[in-house]
C-alpha positions, 0 to 999 in steps of 0.5 A: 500500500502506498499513501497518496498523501494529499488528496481534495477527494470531497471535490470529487463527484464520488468520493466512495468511488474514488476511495475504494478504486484507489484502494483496489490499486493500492493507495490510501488517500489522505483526504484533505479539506478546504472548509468545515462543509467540506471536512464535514461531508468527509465524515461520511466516508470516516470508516473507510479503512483506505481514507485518512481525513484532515479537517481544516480551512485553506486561506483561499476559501477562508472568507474571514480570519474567525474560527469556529472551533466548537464546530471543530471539535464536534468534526474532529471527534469523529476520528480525524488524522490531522489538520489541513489544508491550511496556511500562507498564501497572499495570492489568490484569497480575500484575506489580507496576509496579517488576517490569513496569520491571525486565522492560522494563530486559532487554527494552530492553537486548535491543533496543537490542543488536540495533537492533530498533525499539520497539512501546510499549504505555502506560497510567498510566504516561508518566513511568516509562515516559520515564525508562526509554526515557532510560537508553536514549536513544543506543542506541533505534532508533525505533519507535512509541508504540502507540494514542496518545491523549495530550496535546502535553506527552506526545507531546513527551515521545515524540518527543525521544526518536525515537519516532512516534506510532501512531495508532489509530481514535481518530483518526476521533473528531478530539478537539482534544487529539488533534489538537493532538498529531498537529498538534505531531508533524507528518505524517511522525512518525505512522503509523497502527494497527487494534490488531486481535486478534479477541477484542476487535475480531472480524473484521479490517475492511478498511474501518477503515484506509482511514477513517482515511487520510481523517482523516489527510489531512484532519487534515494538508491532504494528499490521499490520494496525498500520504498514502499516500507519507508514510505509508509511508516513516513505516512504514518508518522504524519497522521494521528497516533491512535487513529487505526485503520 
């Protein structure tokens, strides 16, 4: 089984479909939300032993820097691995950046208080965004910096703070800045990523993890059985402790 490990899968006209298809192809999707409605209808799907839901409000569909955190706590409750997407992005959202920070400060609170690790989306953003995450640093449990394409000096950055790099198809394009970071992290602090979510990716491909197992393994000189093991305790590092599927 390999984790695909940041998938819009609610986006999907059927996420039952989606989720039980990727299972017969041997992926499990971290399925990550975009606003409460969303985290909320993932929760149809909860028992699925192949689906792993985040709750959490992305900066592009935040409308306000409010945070309704009893109605998180009623969706986490139901088994929840961890919370995303959210984060730092000044493009394309309605918040001014100093609004978007004060809903990640809630958010993060939110988190921290009931160990749920983190999916973290970035854009123009890395030194706001580290500053944050430090206030925090005692009380994160883990998680992941969603889509990584950043330089050895911003993957440092992430990892002194516990975090792992998830990786997307980026990675089959094998640029050395790239490489170079993935190379800094080391094999058992990345995981990998479709950031599926039909709008802008169309039908989920099946084939797109697999390649990109094969650049992994090349990119860190393992096979794939080697891969595929280290892969998934790296997946499970990354989604709650206590959370069995």
């Amino acid at each position: 089984m390999i984790a695909d490990c940041h998938v819009h899968v609610m986006m999907y006209q059927d996420p039952l479909s989606l989720i039980r298809q990727a299972a017969d192809h041997g992926i499990c999707l971290v399925g990550v939300s975009c606003t409460a409605q969303e985290a909320e209808r993932a929760e149809a799907f909860i028992a699925e032993p192949n689906f792993y839901p985040m709750a959490g409000i992305h900066p592009w569909y935040a409308k306000s820097s409010r945070f309704d955190e009893k109605r998180f706590e009623r969706i986490v409750s139901k088994g929840f691995c961890g919370f995303g997407e959210l984060g730092l992005d000044p493009d394309g959202t309605e918040l001014s950046l100093i609004e978007q920070e004060s809903l990640l400060e809630r958010e993060l609170d939110f988190a921290c208080a009931h160990h749920l690790p983190l999916s973290l989306h970035i854009r123009k953003a890395h030194g706001e965004l580290v500053r944050i995450l430090k206030k925090f640093a005692p009380r994160l449990s883990g998680g992941v910096v969603h889509n990584f394409t950043f330089s050895c000096e911003i993957a440092r950055s992430y990892l002194d703070l516990g975090l792992c790099l998830s990786v997307g198809g980026h990675i089959l394009k094998k640029a050395p800045r790239l490489i170079k970071s993935l190379h800094y992290a080391g094999a058992d602090k990345v995981v990998l990523e479709t950031d599926a979510d039909f709008l802008h990716s169309g039908p989920y491909d099946f084939t797109a993890l697999p390649r990109q197992l094969q650049t992994y393994c090349e990119i860190f000189g393992l096979n794939e059985q080697e891969a595929v093991s280290r892969l998934w305790r790296n997946f499970q590092g990354i989604v709650r402790s206590g959370v069995n599927k």
